[in-house]
N, C-alpha and C positions, 0 to 999 in steps of 0.2 A: 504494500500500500504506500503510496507519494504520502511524502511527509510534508507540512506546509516547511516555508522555506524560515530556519532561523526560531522555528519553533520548536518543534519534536513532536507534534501534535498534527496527525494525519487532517488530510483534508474531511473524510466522512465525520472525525470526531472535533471537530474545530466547529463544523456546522450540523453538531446534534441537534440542539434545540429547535433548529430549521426544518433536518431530517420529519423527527416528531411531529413538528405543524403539519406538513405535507401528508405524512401519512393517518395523523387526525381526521382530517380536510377527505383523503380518501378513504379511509373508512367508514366515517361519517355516510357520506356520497353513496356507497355501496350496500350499506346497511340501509340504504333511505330508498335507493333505486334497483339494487339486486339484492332483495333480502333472501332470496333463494339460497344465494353463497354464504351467509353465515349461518343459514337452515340445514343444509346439507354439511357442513363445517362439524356442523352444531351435533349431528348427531353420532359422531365417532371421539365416545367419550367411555373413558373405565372409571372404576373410582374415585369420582368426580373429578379427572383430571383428563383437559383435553389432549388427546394422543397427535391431532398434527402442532398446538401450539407445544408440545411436552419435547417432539422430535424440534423443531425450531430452536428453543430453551437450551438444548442440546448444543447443538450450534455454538450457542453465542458461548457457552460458558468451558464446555472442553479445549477451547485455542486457548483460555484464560488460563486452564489447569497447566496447560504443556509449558505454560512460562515458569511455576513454582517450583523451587529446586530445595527440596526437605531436606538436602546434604547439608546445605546454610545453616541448619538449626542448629550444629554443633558450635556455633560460634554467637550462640545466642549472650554470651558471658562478658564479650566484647563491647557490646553497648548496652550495658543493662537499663542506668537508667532510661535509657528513650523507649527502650522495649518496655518497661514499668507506668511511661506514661503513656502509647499505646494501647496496651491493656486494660486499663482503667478507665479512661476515656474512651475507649470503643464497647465495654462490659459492663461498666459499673459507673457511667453516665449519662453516655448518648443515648440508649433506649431508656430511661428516664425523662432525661428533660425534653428528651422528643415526645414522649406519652402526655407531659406536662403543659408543654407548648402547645399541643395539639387540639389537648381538651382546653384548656382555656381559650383560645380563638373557637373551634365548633362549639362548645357548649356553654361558652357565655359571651365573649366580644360577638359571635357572629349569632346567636340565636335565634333572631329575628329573622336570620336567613337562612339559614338553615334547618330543615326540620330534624325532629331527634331520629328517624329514624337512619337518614342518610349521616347523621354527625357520627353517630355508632360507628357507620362502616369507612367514614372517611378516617378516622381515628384508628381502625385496623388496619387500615393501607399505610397512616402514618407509622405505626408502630412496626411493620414488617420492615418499612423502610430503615428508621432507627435503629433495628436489633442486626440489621446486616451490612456492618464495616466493607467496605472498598477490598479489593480483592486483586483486579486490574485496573482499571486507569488511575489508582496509585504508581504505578510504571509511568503513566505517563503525567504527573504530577510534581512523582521526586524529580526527574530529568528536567522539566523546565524550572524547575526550580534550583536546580545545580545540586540535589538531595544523593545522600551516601547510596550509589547502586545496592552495595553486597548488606548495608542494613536494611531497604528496603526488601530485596529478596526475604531477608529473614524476618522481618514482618509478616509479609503478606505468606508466609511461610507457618507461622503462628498461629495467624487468623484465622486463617484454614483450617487446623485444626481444632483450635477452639473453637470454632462455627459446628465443628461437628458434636459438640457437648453441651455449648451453652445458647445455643440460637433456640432451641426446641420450648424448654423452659421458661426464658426470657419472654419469647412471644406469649405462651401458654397464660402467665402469668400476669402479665400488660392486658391482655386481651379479657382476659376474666375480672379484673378490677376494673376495664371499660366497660363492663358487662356484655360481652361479645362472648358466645358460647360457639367453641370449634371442638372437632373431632379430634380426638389426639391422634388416633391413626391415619387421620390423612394429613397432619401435621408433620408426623413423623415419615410417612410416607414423600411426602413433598423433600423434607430432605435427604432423604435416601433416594430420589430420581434427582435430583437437582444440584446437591453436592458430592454426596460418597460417590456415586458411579462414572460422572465426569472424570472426579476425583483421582479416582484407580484411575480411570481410563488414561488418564493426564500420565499418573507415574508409570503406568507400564509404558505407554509409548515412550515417553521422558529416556527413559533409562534403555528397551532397545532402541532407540535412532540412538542413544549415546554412544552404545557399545559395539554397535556395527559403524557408524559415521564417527563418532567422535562429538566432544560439545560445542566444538568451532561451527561444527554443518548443521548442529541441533539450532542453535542460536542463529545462525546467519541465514541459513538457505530454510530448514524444516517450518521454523515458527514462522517466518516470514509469511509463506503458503497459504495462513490459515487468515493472513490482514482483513479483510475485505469478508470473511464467512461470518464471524460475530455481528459487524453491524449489521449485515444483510439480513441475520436473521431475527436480530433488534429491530428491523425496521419490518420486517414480514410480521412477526409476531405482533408490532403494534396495530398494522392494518385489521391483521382480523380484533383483534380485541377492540379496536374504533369500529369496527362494523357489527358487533355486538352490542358498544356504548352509544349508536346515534342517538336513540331515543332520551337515555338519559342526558348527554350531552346537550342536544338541540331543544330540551327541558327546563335546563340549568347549566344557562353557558355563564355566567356571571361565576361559577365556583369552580371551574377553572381556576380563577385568580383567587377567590377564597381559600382553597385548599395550598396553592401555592406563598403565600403569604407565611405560616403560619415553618412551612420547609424550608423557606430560605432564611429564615430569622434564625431558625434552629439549626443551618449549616454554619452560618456565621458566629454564633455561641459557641458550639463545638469548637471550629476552628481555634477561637481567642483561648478557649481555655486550653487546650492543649501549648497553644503558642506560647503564652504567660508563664504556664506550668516548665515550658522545657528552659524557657528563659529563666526562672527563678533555679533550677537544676544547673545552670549552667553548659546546658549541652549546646555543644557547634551550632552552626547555621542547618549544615548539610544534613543534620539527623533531625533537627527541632523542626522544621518545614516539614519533609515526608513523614515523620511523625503527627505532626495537625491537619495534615490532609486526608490519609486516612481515616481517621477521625471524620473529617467533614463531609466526605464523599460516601457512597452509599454503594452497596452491592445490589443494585437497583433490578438487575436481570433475576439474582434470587426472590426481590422481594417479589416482584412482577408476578414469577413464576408460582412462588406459595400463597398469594392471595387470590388467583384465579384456580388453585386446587382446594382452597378455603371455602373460597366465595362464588366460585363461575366468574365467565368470561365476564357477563353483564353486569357485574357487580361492581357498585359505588367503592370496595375497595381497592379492585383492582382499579379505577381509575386515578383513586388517590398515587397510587405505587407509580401509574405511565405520566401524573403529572412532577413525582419525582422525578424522572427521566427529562422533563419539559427544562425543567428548572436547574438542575444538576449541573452543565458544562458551560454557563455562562458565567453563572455563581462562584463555581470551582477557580476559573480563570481571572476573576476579580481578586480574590485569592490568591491564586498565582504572583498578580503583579503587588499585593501587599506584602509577600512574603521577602517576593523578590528588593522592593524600596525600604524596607526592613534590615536586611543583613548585619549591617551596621549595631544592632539593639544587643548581635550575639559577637561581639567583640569584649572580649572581657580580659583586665589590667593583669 
């Protein structure tokens, strides 16, 4: 995939938030003029997860697996504290003050607009979003930010696993004090199709292209292959899920930007605390940046994926999760350039 020039930041993911509109725009359209297509879409479904968006989800998130190199975790000792703030701030905050955030705009700033049943489920979309830390476009975060390669490897190296122990819970738990009542087996189902199996699939390939090519060919020629297959299937996935959502959409086009509000406040919280936190630790530039960005940035493809095995395509929460997506790489990028005019703050005597 062409990279823009002086950035590190591909043309498809430079103009996300564009992507998104367009395929809103068509979805909407199709669901309004071929309702057939998301009828017949609609009925190749197992427990309650759809099998062509399930294989799409696929997609996007196996290229992301083949980039995580779990050999890095041996060198977890090396930068402890940032890995500490990390942790903390992606486990034992962010799905918090996101839960926080959330309900206070749906359930009281916006009430009037909102009705309680749609604030429930837009509160679930927030909360899937929250409980799932950045995974990849932390890769492409720490880089334009000048962030430590080999500690970010070992970050999102972390993540990953801990997603497999404390994602399940987290949500479970956010969800039931929203009062949102979910299935635990297709909770847990949802991460066993969405992360574990990627997951393997990620380290088996990982390790043979290692051992027959080498990790010069894995990293230069192998990963490269896959550029262009994630968004493609970010951007397919969202078509059908828009042509699912016209009706609600074209309903309540004003909450669009309600729900949006309430995630971009709460990327920008995240960020500061992490940023403050590494700055008060006194850690480098290069680890305190890809440290707060993960943080800020959202594993948006999971959330996506376990609120439409939650809740159905048509469901108010899955729209919350594709207006994370809406919102995500413009926000990220303002960030970007504050971290970047920043530097200077992790100079220390």
């Amino acid at each position: 995939m062409k990279k823009s020039e002086n950035t590190g930041i591909s043309f498809f993911e430079k103009y996300l938030t564009v992507w998104v509109i367009l395929c809103m725009i068509a979805g909407v359209l199709i669901g309004r003029f071929l309702p057939g297509i998301p009828e017949f879409l609609g009925r190749f479904e197992y427990a309650n997860v759809s099998i062509p968006i399930a294989i799409l989800i696929w997609f996007m998130i196996y290229p992301m697996m083949l980039k995580v190199d779990f050999q890095s975790i041996k060198n977890v000792g090396k930068n402890p504290k940032g890995l500490f703030v990390t942790w903390v701030i992606n486990w034992l905050i962010k799905p918090f003050t996101m839960f926080g955030i959330a309900w206070l705009f749906f359930f009281v700033i916006f009430k009037t607009l909102i009705p309680v049943e749609l604030a429930q489920e837009y509160l679930a979309g927030a909360i899937l979003l929250g409980a799932a830390p950045c995974t990849a476009m932390v890769f492409v975060w720490s880089h334009l930010t000048n962030g430590n390669a080999a500690y970010t490897v070992v970050q999102v190296a972390t993540n990953d696993l801990i997603i497999l122990v404390a994602f399940t819970p987290i949500v479970a738990f956010l969800l039931g004090v929203g009062g949102v009542s979910i299935p635990w087996d297709t909770l847990i189902l949802s991460v066993v199709l969405f992360v574990v199996i990627p997951l393997v699939g990620g380290v088996i390939t990982r390790n043979y292209i290692t051992r027959k090519h080498g990790l010069e060919y894995l990293q230069n020629q192998f990963i490269p292959k896959f550029g262009n297959v994630t968004t493609i299937g970010l951007l397919l996935t969202l078509i059908i899920i828009f042509s699912f959502q016209g009706d609600v959409i074209l309903a309540n086009p004003l909450h669009i930007i309600l729900i949006a509000i309430p995630l971009i406040i709460q990327t920008f919280l995240v960020f500061f605390i992490a940023y403050f936190s590494s700055k008060a630790l006194k850690l480098p530039h290069d680890i305190a940046a890809p440290a707060s960005m993960i943080g800020a940035s959202n594993f948006f493809e999971l959330a996506v994926a376990v609120a439409i095995s939650l809740f159905g395509t048509q469901s108010p929460a899955a729209l919350a999760t594709i207006v994370g997506v809406l919102t995500e790489v413009p926000v990220m990028l303002i960030l970007v350039k504050i971290a970047n005019s920043t530097k200077e703050w992790f100079k220390y005597a």
